[in-house]
C-alpha positions as CSV (number, residue, x, y, z in Angstrom):
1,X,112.0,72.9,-22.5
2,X,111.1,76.6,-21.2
3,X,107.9,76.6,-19.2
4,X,104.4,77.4,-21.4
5,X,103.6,81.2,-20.9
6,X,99.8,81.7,-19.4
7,X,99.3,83.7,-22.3
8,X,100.5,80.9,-24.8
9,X,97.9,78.5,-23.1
10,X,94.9,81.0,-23.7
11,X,96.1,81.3,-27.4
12,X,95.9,77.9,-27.8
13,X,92.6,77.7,-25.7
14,X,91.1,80.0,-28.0
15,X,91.2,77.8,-31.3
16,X,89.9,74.6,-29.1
17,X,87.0,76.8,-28.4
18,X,86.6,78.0,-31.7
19,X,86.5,74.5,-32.7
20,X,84.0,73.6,-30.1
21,X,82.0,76.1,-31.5
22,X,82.0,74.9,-35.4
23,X,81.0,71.1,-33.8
24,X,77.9,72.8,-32.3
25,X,76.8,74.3,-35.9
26,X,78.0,70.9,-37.2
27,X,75.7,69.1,-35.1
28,X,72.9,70.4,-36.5
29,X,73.8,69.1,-39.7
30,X,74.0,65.7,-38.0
31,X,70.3,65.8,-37.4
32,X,68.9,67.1,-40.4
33,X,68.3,63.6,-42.1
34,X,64.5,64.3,-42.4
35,X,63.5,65.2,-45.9
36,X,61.2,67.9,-45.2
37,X,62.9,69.3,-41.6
38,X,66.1,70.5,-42.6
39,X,65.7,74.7,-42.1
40,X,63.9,74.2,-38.7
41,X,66.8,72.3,-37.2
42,X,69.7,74.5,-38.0
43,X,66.9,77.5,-37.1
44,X,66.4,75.7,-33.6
45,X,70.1,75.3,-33.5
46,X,70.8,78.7,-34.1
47,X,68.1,80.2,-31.3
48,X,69.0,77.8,-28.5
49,X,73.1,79.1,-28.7
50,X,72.2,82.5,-29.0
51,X,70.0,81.8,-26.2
52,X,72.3,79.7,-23.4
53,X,76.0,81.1,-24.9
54,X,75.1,84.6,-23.1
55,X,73.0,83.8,-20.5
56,X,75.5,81.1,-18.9
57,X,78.1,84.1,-19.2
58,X,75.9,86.6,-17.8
59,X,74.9,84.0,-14.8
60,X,78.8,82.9,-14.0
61,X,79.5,86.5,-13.7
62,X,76.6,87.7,-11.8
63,X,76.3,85.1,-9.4
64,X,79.7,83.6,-9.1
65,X,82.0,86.8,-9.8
66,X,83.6,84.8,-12.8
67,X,85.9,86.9,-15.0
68,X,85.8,86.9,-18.7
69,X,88.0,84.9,-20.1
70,X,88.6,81.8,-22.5
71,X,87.9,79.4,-20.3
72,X,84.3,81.0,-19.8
73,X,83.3,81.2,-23.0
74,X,84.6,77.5,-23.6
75,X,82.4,77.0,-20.7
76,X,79.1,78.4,-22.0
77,X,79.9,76.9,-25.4
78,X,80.1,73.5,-23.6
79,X,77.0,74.7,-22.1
80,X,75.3,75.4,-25.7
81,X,76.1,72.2,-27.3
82,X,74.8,70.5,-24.9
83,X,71.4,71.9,-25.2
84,X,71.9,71.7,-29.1
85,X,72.6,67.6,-28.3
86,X,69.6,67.5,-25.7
87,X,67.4,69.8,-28.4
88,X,67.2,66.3,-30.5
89,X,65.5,64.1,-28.4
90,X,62.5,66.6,-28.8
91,X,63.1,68.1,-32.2
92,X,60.1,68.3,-34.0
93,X,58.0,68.0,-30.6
94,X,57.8,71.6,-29.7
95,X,57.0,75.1,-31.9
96,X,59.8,77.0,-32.9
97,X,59.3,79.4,-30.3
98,X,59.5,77.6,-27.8
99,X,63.3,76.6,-28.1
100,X,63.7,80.2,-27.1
101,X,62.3,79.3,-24.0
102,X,64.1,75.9,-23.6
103,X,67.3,77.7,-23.4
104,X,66.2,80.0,-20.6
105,X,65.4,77.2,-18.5
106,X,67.9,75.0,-19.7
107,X,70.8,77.5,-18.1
108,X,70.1,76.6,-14.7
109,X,69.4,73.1,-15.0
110,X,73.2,72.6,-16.6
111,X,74.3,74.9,-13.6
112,X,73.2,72.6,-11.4
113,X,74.9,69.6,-12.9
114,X,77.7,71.2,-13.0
115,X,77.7,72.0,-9.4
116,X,76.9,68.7,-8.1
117,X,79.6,66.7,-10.7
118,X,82.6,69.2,-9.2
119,X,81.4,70.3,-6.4
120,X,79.4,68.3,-4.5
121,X,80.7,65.0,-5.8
122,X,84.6,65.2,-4.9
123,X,86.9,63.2,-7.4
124,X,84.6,63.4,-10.1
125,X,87.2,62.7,-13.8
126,X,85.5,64.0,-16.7
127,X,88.0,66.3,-18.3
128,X,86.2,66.0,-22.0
129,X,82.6,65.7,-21.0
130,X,81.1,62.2,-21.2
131,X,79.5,62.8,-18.2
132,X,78.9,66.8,-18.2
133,X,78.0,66.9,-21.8
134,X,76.9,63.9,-23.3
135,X,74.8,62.1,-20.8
136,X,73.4,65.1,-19.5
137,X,72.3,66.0,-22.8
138,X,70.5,62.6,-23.6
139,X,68.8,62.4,-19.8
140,X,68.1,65.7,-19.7
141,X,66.7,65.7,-23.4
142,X,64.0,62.7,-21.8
143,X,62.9,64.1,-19.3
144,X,61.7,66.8,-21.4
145,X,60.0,64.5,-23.5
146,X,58.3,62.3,-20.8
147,X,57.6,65.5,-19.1
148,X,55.6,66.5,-22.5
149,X,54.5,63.6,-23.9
150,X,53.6,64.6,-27.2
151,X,52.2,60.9,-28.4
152,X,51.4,63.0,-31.9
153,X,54.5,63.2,-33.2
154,X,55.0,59.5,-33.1
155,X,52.8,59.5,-36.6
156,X,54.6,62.2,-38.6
157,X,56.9,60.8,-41.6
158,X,60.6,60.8,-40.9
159,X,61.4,60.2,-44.4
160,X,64.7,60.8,-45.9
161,X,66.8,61.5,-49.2
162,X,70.0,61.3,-50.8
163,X,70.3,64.9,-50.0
164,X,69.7,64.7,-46.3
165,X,71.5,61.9,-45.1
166,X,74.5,63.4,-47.1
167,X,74.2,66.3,-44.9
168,X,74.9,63.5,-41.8
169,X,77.8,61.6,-43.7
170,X,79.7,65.1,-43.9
171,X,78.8,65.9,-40.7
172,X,79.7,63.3,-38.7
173,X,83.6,63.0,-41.1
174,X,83.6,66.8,-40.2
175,X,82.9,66.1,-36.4
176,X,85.4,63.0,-36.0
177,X,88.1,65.7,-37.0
178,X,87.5,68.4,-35.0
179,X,86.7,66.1,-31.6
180,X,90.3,66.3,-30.1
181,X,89.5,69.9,-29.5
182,X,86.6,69.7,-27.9
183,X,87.3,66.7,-24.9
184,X,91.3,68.5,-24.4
185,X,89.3,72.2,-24.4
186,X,90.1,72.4,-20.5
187,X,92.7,70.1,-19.7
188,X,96.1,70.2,-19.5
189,X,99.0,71.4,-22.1
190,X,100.9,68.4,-21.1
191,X,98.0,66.4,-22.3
192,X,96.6,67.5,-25.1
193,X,98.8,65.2,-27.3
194,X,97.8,62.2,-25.1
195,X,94.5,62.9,-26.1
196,X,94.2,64.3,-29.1
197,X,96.1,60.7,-30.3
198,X,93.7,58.8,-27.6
199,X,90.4,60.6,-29.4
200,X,91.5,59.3,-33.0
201,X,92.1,55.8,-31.8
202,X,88.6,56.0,-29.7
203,X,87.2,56.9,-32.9
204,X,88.7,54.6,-35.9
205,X,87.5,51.6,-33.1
206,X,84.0,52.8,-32.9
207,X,84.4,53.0,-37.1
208,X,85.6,49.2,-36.7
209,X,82.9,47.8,-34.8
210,X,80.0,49.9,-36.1
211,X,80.8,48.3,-39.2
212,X,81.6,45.0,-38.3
213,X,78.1,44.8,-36.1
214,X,75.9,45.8,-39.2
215,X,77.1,43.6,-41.5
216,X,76.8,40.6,-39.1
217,X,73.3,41.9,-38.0
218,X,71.9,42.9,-41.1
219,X,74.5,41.8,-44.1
220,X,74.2,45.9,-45.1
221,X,74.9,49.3,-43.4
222,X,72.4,51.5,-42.1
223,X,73.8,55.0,-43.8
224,X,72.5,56.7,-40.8
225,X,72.8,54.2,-37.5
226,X,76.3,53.6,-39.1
227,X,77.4,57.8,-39.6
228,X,76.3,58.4,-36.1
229,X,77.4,55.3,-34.2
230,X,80.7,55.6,-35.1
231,X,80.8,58.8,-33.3
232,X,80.7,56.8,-30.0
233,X,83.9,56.5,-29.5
234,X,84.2,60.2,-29.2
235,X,81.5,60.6,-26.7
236,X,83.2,57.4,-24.2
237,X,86.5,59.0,-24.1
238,X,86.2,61.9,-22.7
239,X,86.2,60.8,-18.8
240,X,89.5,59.2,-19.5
241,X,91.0,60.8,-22.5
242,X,93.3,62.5,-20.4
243,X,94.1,59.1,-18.0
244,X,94.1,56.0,-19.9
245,X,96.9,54.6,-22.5
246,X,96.1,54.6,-26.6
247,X,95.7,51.0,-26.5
248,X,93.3,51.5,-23.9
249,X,91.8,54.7,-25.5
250,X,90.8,52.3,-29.1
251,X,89.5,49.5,-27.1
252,X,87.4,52.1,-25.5
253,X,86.1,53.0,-28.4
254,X,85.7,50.0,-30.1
255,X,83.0,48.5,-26.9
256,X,81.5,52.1,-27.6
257,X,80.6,51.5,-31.2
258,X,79.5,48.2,-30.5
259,X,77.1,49.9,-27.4
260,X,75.8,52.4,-29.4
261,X,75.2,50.0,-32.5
262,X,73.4,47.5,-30.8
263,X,71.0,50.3,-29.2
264,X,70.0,52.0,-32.1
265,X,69.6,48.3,-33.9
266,X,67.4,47.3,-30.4
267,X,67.2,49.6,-27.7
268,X,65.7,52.3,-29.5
269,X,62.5,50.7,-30.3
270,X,62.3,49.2,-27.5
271,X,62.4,52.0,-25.5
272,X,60.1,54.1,-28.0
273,X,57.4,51.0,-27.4
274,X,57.7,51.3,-23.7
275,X,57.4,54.9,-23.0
276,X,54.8,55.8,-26.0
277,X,57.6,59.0,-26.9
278,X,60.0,59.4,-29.4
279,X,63.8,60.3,-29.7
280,X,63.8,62.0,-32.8
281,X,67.2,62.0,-33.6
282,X,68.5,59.0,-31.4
283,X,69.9,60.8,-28.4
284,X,70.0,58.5,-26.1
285,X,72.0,55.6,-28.2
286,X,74.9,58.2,-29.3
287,X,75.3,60.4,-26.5
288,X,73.6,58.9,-23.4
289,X,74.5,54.8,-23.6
290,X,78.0,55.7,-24.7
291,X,78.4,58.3,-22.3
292,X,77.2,56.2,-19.4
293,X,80.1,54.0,-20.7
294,X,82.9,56.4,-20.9
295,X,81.6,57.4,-17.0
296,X,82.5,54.1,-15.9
297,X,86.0,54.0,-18.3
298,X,88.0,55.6,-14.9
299,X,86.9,53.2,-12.8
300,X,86.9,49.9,-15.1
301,X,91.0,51.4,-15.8
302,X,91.4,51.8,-12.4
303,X,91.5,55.7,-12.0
304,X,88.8,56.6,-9.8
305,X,86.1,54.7,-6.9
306,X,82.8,55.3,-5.7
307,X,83.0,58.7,-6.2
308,X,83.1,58.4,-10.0
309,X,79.9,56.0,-9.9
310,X,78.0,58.3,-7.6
311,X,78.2,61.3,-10.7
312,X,77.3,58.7,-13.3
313,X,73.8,57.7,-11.7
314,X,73.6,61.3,-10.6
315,X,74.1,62.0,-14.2
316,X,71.0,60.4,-15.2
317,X,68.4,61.0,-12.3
318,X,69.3,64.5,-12.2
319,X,68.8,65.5,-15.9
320,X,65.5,63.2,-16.1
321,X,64.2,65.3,-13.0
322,X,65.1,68.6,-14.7
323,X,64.0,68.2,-17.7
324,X,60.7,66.2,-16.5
325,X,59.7,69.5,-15.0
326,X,60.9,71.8,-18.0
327,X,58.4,69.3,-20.3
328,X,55.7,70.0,-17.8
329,X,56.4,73.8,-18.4
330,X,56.3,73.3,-22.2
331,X,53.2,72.2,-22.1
332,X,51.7,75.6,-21.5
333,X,53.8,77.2,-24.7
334,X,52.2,76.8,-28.2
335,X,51.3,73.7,-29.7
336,X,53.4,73.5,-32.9
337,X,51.3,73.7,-36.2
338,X,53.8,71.2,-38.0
339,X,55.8,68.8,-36.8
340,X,58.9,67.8,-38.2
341,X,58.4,70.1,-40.7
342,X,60.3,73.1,-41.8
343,X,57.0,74.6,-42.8
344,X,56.2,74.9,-39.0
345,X,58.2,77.7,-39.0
346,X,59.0,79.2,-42.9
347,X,56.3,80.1,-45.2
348,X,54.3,77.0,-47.2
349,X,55.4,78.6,-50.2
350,X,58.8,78.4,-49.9
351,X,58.8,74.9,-48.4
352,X,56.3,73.8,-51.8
353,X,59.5,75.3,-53.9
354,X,62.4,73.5,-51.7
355,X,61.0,69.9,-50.7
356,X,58.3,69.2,-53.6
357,X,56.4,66.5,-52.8
């Protein structure tokens, strides 16, 4: 088999980034579950990627001479779905506005992660973001909101429809497809098969367990703890996606769906009753449980030491540090007029016409 031309490898790049891309709009459509807050999340979306996407650019190049290229902008579209994951701890929390600001600040908090996960921390395996993307996301995303502590929100409805959790179920089908692109993005050519098969299996095992754990808990399924949890297997295999075998890979997934089940069924409460704030879209038991899990997946499979552990704790005091100050900051922006609320940011009128009451 002839050698795989530079150029062929950016070609190829360029649709995985593309895709990673279409998961961040998709995203937003995972979180719009609330009846009446539909607009303002894919409006927050929208501001905090055209916020970080250039800015992460502009910085790379500035400060660290990095030429343009695919494998920047897959870089600052890792960097803006990240922010888009953090962005729902805190959805609803903040005015519109402010998301504007979020983005500016979140640039060099995800610089610094980035720094001390590759280069500070030698050794660290993460080639599809569990670490990197996912738990920095949740951490980062509660430090902002312990940082703020807006108790208020606590009381607005959350209710939903038909119509909105539909937006999740396609969503989340939508995202399950399009996740081998985004953890193979960066690695290897000679791997991307490994992983694009390891990803699936991750996946359909998270699917397995998700639904095996509701019905035993609860004899029915939770439309929306079950669409999200069985995305967990997605967000565990990305340390390893490129390292472990596919019977490894699905049982991966299936202890992440089980993980991420069993905190939205307990944890999240829990959690909500011991620190007075809320994750508004359930952050922490998709993205930050699960991706503490897929951390650990090189070590537990024998991959990687001490070095691998260090980033995973680093991975959550760091965030909860960073963001802790960047909730103090919010504090001084605009208090929002709604909350969870499209009419926060869109005219009453319009919002009377779309969500009657």
């Amino acid at each position: 088999m002839s050698e795989i031309s530079e150029q062929s490898v950016e070609l190829f790049q360029f649709h995985r980034g593309q895709d990673v891309v279409f998961m961040l709009m998709l995203v937003a459509f995972l979180m719009m579950f609330i009846r009446r807050y539909e607009w303002g999340v894919a409006l927050a979306t929208l501001l905090v990627f055209a916020t970080v996407f250039p800015l992460y650019i502009f910085a790379q190049q500035v400060f660290f001479d990095a030429e343009m290229g695919v494998g920047l902008v897959i870089g600052a579209a890792f960097a803006a779905i990240t922010l888009v994951i953090a962005i729902g701890v805190f959805l609803g929390h903040i005015s519109t506005i402010s998301y504007l600001v979020v983005g500016v600040l979140f640039v060099p908090c995800y610089m610094i992660i980035e720094w001390f996960l590759f280069e500070a921390i030698e050794g660290t395996l993460d080639a599809g973001g569990s670490i990197l993307v996912h738990m920095f996301a949740a951490y980062w995303g509660w430090g902002v909101i312990l940082g703020l502590r807006n108790k208020a929100v606590n009381h607005e409805p959350a209710d939903t429809s038909v119509h909105s959790v539909s937006f999740v179920w396609l969503a989340s089908m939508l995202l399950m497809v399009l996740w081998p692109s985004f953890v193979t993005a960066l690695v290897e050519p000679e791997y991307i098969i490994l992983g694009l098969s390891n990803t699936y299996l991750a996946m359909v095992g998270s699917i397995l367990t998700t639904f095996v754990l509701l019905w035993a808990l609860k004899r029915t399924i939770d439309p929306l703890v079950f669409t999200y949890a069985i995305l967990a297997g997605g967000v565990a295999i990305g340390a390893s996606v490129d390292l472990v075998s596919t019977w490894q890979a699905w049982v991966i997934g299936l202890v992440a769906g089980a993980v991420s089940t069993l905190s939205f069924v307990f944890l999240d409460e829990w959690l909500r009753a011991k620190t007075g704030v809320w994750d508004t879209m359930g952050v922490h038991n998709l993205h930050g449980v699960p991706g503490i899990l897929g951390g650990l997946m090189p070590i537990v499979f024998g991959h990687a030491g001490g070095a691998q552990a260090i980033a995973v704790v680093g991975a959550i005091v760091i965030p909860l540090a960073l963001g802790f100050i960047v909730g103090l900051l919010l504090r001084l922006m605009p208090k929002p007029t709604k909350m969870l609320d499209d009419a926060e940011a869109f005219p009453a009128e319009e919002m009377r016409a779309t969500h009657p009451a």
